[in-house]
Each structure stands twice: as C-alpha cells, then as structure tokens.
C-alpha positions as CSV (number, residue, x, y, z in Angstrom):
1,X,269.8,-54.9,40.8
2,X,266.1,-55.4,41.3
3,X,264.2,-52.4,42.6
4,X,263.1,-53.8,46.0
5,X,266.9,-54.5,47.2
6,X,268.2,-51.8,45.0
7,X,265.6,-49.3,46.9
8,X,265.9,-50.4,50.5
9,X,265.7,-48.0,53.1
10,X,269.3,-47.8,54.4
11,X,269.4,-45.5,57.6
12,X,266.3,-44.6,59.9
13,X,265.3,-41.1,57.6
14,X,264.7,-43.5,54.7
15,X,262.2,-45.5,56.7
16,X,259.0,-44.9,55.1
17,X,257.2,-46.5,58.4
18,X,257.8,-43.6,60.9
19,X,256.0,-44.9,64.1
20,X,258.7,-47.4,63.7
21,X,261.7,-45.3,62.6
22,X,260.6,-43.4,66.1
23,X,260.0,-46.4,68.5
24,X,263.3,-47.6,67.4
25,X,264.9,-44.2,67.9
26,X,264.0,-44.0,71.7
27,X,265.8,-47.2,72.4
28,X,268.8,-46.2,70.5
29,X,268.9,-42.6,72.7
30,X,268.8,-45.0,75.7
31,X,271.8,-45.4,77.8
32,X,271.9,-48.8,77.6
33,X,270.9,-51.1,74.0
34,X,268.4,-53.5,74.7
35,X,269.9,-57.3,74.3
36,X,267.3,-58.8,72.2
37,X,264.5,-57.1,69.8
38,X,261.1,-59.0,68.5
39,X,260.1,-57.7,65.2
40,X,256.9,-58.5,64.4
41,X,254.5,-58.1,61.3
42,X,253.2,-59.2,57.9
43,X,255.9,-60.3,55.5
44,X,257.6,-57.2,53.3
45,X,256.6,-54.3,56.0
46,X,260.8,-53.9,56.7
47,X,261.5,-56.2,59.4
48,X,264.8,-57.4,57.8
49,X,265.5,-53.7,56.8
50,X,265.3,-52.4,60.2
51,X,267.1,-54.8,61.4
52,X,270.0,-53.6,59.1
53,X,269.3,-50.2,60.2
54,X,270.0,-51.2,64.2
55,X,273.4,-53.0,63.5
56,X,274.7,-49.6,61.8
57,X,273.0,-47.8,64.4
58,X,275.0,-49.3,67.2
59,X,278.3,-49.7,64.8
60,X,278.6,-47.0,62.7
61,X,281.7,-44.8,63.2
62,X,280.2,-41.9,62.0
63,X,276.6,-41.8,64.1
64,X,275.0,-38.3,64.3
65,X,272.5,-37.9,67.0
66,X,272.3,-42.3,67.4
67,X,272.0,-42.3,63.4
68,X,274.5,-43.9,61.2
69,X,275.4,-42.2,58.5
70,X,274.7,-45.3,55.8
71,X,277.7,-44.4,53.4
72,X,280.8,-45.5,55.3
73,X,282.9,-48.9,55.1
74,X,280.6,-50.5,58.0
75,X,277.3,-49.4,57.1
76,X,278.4,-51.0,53.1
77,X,279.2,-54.1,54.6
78,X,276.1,-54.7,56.9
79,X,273.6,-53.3,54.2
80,X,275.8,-55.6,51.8
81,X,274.9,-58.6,54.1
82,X,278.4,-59.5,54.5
83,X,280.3,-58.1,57.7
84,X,281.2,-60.9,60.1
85,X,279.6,-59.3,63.0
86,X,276.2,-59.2,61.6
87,X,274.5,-62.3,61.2
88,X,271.5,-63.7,59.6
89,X,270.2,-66.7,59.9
90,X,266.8,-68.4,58.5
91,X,265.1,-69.9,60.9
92,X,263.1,-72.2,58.2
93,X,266.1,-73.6,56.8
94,X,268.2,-73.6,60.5
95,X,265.8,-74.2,63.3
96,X,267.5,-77.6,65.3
97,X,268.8,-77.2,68.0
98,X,272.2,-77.2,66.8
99,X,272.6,-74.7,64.9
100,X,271.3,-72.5,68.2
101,X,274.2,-74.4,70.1
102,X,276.9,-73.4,67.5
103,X,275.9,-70.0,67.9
104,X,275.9,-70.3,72.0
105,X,279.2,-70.8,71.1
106,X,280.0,-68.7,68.5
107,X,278.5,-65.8,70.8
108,X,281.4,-65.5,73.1
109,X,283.9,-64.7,71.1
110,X,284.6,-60.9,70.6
111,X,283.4,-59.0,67.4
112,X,286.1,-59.0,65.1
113,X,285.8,-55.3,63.8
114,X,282.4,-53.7,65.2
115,X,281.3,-53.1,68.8
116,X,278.5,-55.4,68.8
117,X,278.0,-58.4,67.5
118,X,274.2,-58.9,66.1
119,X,272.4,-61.8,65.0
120,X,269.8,-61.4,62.9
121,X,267.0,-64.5,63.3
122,X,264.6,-63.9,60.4
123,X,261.1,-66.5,61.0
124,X,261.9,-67.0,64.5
125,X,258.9,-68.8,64.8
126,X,260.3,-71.6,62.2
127,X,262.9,-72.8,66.0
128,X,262.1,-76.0,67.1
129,X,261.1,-76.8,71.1
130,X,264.2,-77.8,72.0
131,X,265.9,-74.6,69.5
132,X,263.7,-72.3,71.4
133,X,264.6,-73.4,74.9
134,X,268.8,-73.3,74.3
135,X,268.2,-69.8,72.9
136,X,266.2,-68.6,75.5
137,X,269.3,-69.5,77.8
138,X,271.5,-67.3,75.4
139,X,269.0,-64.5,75.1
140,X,268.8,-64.4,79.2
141,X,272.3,-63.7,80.1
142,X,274.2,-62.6,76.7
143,X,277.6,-61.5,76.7
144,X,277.8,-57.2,76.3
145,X,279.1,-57.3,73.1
146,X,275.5,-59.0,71.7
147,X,272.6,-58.1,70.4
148,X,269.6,-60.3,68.8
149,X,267.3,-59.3,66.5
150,X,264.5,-61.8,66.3
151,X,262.1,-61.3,63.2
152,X,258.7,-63.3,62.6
153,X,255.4,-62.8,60.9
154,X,253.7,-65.3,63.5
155,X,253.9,-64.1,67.1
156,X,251.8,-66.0,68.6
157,X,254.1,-69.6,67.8
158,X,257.0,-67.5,69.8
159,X,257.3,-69.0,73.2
160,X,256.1,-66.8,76.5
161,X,259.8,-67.1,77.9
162,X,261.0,-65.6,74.7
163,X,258.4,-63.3,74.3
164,X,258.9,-61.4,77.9
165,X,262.8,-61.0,77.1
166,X,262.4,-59.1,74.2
167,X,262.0,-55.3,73.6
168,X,258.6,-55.6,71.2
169,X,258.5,-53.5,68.0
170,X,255.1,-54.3,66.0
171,X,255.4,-53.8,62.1
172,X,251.7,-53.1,60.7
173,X,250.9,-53.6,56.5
174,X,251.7,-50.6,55.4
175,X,248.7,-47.7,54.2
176,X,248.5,-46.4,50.7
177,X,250.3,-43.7,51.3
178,X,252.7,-45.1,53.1
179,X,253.6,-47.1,49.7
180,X,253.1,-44.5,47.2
181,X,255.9,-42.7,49.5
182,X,258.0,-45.3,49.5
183,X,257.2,-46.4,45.1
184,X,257.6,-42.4,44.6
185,X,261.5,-43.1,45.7
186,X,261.6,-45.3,43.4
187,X,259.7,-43.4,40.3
188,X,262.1,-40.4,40.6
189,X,265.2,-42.5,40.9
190,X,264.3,-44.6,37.7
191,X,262.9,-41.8,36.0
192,X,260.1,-43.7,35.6
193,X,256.6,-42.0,33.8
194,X,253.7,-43.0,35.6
195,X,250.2,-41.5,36.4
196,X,249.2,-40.9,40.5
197,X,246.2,-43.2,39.6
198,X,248.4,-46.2,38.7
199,X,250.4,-45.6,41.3
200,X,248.0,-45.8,43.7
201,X,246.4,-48.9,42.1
202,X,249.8,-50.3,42.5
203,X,249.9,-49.5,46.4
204,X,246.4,-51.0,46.4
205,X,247.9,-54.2,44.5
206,X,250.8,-54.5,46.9
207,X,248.3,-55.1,49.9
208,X,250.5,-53.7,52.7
209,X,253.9,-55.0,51.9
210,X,256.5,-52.5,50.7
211,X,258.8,-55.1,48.8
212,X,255.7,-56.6,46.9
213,X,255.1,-52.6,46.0
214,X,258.4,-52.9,44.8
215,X,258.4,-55.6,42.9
216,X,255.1,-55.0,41.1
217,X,255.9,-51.6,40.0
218,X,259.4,-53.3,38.9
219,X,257.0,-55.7,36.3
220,X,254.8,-52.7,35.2
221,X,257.7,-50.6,34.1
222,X,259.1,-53.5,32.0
223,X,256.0,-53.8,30.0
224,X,255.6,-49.9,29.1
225,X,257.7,-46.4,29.1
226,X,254.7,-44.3,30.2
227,X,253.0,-46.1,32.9
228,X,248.8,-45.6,33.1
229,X,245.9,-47.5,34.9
230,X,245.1,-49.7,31.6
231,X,249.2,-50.4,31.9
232,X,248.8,-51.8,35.4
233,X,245.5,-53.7,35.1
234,X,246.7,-55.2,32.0
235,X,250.5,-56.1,33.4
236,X,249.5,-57.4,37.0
237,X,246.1,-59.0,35.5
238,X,244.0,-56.5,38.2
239,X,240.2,-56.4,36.9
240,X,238.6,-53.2,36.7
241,X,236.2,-51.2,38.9
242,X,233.1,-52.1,36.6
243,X,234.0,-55.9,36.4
244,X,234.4,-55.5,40.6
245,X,231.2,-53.6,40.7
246,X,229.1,-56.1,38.5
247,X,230.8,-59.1,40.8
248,X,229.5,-57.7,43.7
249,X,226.2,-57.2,42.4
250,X,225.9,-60.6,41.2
251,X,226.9,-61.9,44.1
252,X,224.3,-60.0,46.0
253,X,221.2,-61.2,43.8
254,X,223.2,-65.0,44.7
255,X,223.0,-65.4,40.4
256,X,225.0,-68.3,40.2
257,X,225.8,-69.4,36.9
258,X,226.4,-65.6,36.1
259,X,229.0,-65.4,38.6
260,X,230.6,-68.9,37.4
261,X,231.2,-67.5,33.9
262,X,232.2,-64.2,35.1
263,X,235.1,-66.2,37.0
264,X,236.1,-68.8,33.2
265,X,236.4,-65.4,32.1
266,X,238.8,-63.6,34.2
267,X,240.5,-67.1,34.6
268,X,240.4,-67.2,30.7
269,X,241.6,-63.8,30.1
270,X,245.0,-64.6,32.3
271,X,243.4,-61.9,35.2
272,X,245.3,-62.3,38.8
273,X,242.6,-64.3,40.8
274,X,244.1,-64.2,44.0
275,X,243.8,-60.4,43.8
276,X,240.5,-60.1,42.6
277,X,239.3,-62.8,45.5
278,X,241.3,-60.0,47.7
279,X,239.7,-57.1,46.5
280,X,235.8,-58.6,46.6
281,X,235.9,-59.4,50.2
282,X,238.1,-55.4,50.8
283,X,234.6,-54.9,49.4
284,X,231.9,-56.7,51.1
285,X,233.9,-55.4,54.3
286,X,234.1,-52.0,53.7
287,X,230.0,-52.8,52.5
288,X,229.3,-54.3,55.6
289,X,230.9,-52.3,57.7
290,X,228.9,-49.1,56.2
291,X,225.1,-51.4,56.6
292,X,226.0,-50.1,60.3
293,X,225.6,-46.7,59.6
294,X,223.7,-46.0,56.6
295,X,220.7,-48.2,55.1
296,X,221.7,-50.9,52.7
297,X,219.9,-53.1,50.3
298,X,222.1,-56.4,51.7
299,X,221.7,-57.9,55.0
300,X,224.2,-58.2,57.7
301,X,223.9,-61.7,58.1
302,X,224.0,-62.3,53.9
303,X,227.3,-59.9,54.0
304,X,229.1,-62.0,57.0
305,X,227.9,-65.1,55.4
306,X,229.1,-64.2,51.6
307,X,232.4,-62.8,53.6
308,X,232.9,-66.2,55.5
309,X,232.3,-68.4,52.7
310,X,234.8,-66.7,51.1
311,X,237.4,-65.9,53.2
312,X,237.5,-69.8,54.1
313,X,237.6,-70.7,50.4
314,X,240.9,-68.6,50.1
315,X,243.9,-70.6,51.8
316,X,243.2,-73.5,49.4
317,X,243.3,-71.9,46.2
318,X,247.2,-72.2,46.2
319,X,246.7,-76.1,47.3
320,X,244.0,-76.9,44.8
321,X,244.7,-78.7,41.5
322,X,242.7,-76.4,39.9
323,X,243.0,-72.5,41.3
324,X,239.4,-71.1,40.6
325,X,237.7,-74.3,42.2
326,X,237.9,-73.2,45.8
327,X,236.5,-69.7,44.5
328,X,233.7,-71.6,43.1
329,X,232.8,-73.8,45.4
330,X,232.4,-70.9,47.9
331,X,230.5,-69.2,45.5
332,X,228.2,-72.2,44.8
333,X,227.9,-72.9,48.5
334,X,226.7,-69.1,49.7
335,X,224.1,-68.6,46.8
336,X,222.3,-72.3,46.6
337,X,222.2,-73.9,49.9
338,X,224.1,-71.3,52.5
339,X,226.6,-73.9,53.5
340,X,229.2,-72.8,56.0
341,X,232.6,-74.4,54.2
342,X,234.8,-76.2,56.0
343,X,237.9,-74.7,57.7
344,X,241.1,-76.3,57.5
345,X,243.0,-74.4,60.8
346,X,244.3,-76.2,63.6
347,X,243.3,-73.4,65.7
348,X,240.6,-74.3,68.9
349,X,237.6,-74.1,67.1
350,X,235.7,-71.3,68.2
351,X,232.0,-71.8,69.5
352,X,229.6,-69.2,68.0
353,X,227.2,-67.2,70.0
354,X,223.2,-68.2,69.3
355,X,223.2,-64.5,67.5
356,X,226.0,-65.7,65.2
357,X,225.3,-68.9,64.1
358,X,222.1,-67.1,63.1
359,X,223.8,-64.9,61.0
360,X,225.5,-68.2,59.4
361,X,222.4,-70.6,59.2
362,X,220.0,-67.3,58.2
363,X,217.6,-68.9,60.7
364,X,214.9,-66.4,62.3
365,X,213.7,-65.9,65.9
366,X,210.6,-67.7,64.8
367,X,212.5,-70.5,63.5
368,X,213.6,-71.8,66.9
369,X,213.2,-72.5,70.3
370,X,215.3,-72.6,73.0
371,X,216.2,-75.5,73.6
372,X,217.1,-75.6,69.5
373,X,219.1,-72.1,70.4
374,X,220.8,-74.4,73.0
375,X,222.2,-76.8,70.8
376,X,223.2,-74.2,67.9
377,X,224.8,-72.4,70.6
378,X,226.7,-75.7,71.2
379,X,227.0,-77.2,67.4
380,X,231.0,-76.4,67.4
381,X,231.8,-78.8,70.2
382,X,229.1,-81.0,69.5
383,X,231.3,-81.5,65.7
384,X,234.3,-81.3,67.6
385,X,233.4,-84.5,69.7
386,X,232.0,-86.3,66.7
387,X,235.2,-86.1,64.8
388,X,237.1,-88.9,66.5
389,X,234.1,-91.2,65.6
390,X,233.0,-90.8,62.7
391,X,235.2,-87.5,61.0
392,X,233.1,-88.0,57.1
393,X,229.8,-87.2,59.2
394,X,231.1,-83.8,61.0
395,X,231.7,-82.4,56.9
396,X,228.1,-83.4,56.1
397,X,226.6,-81.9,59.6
398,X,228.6,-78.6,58.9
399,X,225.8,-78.1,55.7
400,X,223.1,-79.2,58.3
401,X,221.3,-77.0,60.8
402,X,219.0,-78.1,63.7
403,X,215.6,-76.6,63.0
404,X,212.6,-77.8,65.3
405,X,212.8,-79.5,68.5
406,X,209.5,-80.9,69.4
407,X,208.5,-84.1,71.9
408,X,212.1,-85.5,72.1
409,X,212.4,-85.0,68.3
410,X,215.7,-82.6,67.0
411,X,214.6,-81.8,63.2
412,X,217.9,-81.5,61.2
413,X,217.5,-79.6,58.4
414,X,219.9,-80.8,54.8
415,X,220.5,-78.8,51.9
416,X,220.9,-82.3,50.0
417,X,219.0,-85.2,49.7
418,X,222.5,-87.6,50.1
419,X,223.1,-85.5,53.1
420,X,219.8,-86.5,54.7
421,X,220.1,-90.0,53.6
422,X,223.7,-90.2,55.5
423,X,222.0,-88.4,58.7
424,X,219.1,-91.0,59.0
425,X,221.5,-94.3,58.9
426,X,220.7,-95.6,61.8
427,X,224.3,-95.9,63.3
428,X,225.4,-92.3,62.5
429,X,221.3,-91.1,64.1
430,X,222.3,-92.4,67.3
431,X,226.0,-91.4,67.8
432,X,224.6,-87.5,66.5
433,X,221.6,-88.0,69.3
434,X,224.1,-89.7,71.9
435,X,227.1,-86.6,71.8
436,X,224.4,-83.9,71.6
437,X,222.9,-85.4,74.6
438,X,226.4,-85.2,76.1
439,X,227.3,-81.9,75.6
440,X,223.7,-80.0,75.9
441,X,222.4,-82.4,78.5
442,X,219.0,-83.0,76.2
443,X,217.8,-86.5,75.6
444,X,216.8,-86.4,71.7
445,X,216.4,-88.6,68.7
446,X,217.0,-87.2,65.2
447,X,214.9,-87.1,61.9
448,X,215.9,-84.8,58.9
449,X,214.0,-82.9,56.4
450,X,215.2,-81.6,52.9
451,X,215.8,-78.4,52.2
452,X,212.8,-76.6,50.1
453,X,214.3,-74.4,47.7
454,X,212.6,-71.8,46.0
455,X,213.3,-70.9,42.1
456,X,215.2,-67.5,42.0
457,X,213.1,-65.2,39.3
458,X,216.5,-63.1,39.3
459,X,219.0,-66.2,37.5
C-alpha cells in the first residue's frame, strides 16, 4: 500500500493539523451534530481524512470522550471506504442533477448498521445550478439520521444558500513542521534512514499538502536506503540553493540570455521546473517583503513587477506545448521591455490604483500628469471595453503605456515597433481615442512613440 493511504490519520489524535482536530472536537462535545459540514482548503491538507474521522466519530461503538477508537469493525469499514452508511461521492464525475435526486431519495431510508448515515461530497464546487439548488433542499430539512460532509478546494463557486447552512471548518496548507510531523510517522514506521535536512527539503517540496509530502518522500526512498539532501534534489529534480541564489541574482541585473540558458539547463538536466518556478517567486516574496524593513539593492516596484510577470506565466506552463516557454516568455517580457503579460482568469478584472500601475509600467511622478494618471488609473476598463471590438488590439495595449498628454494629444508609449505600427492604423487610433473618451470623460487623439532602450553594460 502506498504510504499516503497506508499512513492516513485514522482518529482525531493522529491528525497532524490540530486547530482542526480541535474545531472539530467542540462540535462533536455538542449536544446536538451539526447536519451538514463545509471543508474547505488546498488539495492534500486532510479534507477527505477528516471526513472519515467524523463518520467514526458519530458511529463508533467504542467512542471515548466523542473519539472513536479507530480499531473496531465500524471504524475498518469507514476508513476502508466501504460501509454502506458512509458515502462518497465525486462531485467532478457526478454533479447533474440526478445523481443529487437519487440521493434525495436514497436519504430517507434508515442506516442499515450505523446511527448516521453520512455522505461524503468531495469537490462540491464541481454540482451543477440545478445540482446545487435540489441539494440545498435536502441539506435544509434532512432526515435525523443524516449528516453531509461537503469538501471543496474552491469556496467561493459554493452557492450563498449553501454556504450559510453549513458548519464552516477552514483547512490551511500545512507549515513545515506540520509535515515533518506528519513524514516523521512515516520515517519511523518504514524504518526509513533519512537526514532532518532532507526531510525538511521534502516538507518544503510538498508545498503545504500532507499527501504530496507523502508521496514524495514515497519516490525518494525508492531511489536510495540512506536518504540525504543530494538524495532528494537529485530524485524530485529540486535545484540547489546556489543555482536558486545565482537565478535570483540574474534576474535582478534583468541578464537575459544568462537566465535563458540557465533554464535549457535545468530543463536539460531533467530538474522539476514547476518547483523551481515555485521556489523563485517563495523568494522574491519573502525579498520583497523584507525591502520593507531593511534596505535593499532591488526596488519595490522591480520585485512586484518580476513577481507578477511570473506568477501570471505559471498557470500555462501545464497548457503549453512546450513547458519552459511560458517561463521564458515571462522572463523575456520583465527584463527587455517590462510588459505586463496577459492574464487568462475569468475573474472581474481588477482596476489598479495610479500608485500601482506605477509600480507595473515603472513610470515616475515626473513622467505624468494628471490627467495621464487619470487614464492609467482607468486603463483596466478602458481594455475591458475594447475587447468586444477589436480583442487582438487589447493584447498589444497591455505592452503599451500612456505617457504624455499634451494639447488633446495622449502619447502611447510601445515597447515594439509592430506594436506602434498596429496603434497608429487609423481605425484602431480612433476606437482607442473614442472608449478612452468614454470612460475618462477626456476628448483625445492618439500618436505613439517607440520605446528607447538603452544597452545593458551588465549582459
């Protein structure tokens, strides 16, 4: 059996997440069960574990002080996933409305051997509309013998009506030490020999999630008896501290064709690139959350723009035909021309503050006046309304950035010639005049100028 199934914590003392293991145990001292439970957190935190933990909880012959004891024929059964009372369903692969109606009327029939009956909905947020709404009828009056245990890692896509019916228990990534607790378990039950520093690089690797902890120290001890930091690195493809440190530095000094080949590289040499995007940006954050305290040699708005540019770049590494590309583009994009990339979310588009698209565009107090402020203040919307028109243009404006507003006459600044060229066609210059004049009230014609670019002595 594979460690992170073999390992799971089976009653509430095993729980390596206390806060929790103690929320959890309040409700369970209370006189009456709550009907329905919303787990909520980051995937491998224990959702689905503690959710196994309450059905024995509230079934267990044997319960001590509202804990089951874990070892007896109903606690087997539900940790075994396969007691009748307890069920789980995947909301991915089951979210019609049907499958909510069968269990409406599945519901009101009587547990065949426990007290309570409890379903188990793992991705809640998966339900269709019409799923949701015949739930939420079951969830409002369910029979005494029921108990729902709704699990997601996207809250915010659970409905309001849902929401409020609920008894909320929030599941955060787990710290460090929370997972070298919890991979210790492990270590002395598989006799494993391992080294506190690879450990905790393992923790690090496992970025919150207890079962990914799991299963990386699971493919480390396959590739070695005695377990050591060159062991892990070399097993999970981690790169090292010096080749993070020299990344870092490289980026800072924005040396381009340095940082390209440092990436062929770590592609080249098999390294985990996902990680190592992971564990740059744990590092520009933790570098520019220190510029606030203590002097630094990089600039808050450089560190928010490296941070952004990269941060965007990583939802589409798993999309792109070719994995480092995103990475590179990113990287290409914050050292040559400071170009914000592109998001791909659905979410409202949020509309930056004057003071951060500052921090994005690097443009100075002197750079602008106000009525230029205005319209940077106002460039989100003003994109926003441009994409049903003319959706190519709004990609090419997002590497743009008003500059000089003088006698009627918006300057737009391009960090490429084509990009300039596209700007001063004559249909696009006068739908770009026409919404900013809609949505900042200012009646402007538009004329671009090329980016100058300075040689770097540093490449």
């Amino acid at each position: 059996m594979v460690f992170y199934r073999k390992y799971r914590p089976k009653v509430l003392s095993e729980l390596d997440n206390r806060e929790v293991a103690e929320l959890l145990t309040r409700y369970l001292h209370k006189a009456a069960i709550p009907h329905a439970f919303l787990f909520v957190g980051p995937k491998g935190t224990g959702k689905t574990s503690l959710a196994r933990i309450l059905a024995k909880s509230i079934n267990c012959p044997n319960t001590k002080n509202q804990k089951a004891c874990g070892m007896c024929e109903t606690c087997e059964s539900i940790a075994a996933g396969n007691n009748l009372d307890v069920l789980e369903i995947d909301a991915a692969s089951n979210r019609g409305i049907e499958e909510i109606r069968q269990l409406r009327e599945t519901i009101k029939l009587s547990p065949i051997q426990l007290k309570f009956k409890v379903y188990i909905i793992d991705e809640v947020h998966m339900l269709t509309s019409e799923a949701f709404n015949a739930l939420l009828k079951t969830i409002e009056e369910p029979p005494a013998h029921a108990v729902f245990v709704l699990a997601t890692t996207e809250a915010h896509k659970v409905p309001e009506t849902v929401f409020s019916r609920c008894v909320f228990i929030p599941f955060e990534r787990a710290t460090v030490a929370q997972l070298k607790e919890s991979l210790l378990r492990i270590v002395k039950g598989e006799k494993l020999q391992i080294d506190d520093a690879a450990l905790t690089l393992i923790a690090e690797a496992a970025d919150g999630a207890f079962r990914d902890g799991a299963k990386l120290l699971e493919q480390v001890a396959t590739s070695a008896d005695a377990i050591t930091v060159n062991t892990v690195q070399s097993s999970l493809g981690l790169t090292s501290g010096k080749e993070l440190e020299k990344f870092v530095i490289l980026l800072q000094e924005k040396k381009t064709a340095q940082l390209l080949q440092q990436i062929h590289e770590l592609v080249s040499s098999g390294k985990n690139l996902t990680q190592f995007m992971i564990t740059i940006v744990k590092r520009l954050e933790t570098l520019l959350v220190e510029s606030f305290s203590t002097k630094s040699s990089w600039s808050k708005v450089e560190l928010i723009a490296a941070i952004r540019s990269l941060t965007h770049a990583f939802p589409l590494v798993k999309s792109s035909p070719i994995p480092e590309l995103p990475f590179e583009l990113a990287l290409v994009e914050y050292c040559e021309a400071g170009i914000v990339p592109v998001t791909t979310s659905r979410a409202k588009p949020h509309v930056p503050s004057v003071q951060e698209m500052g921090a994005i565009a690097t443009i100075s107090a002197g750079d602008a006046d106000s009525s230029v402020q205005s319209i940077l203040a106002h460039w989100s919307e003003i994109l926003e309304k441009l994409k049903p028109f003319n959706h190519s243009i709004v990609g090419v404006l997002r590497s743009c950035r008003p500059v000089k507003f003088a006698d009627g006459m918006l300057t737009i600044e391009a960090g490429y010639k084509f990009h300039a060229e596209r700007i001063t066609e004559a249909k696009v210059r006068d739908l770009v005049a026409k919404v900013i004049g809609e949505v900042v009230g200012l009646d402007v014609k538009i004329e671009t100028v090329l980016k100058q670019r300075t040689v770097n002595s540093k490449q």
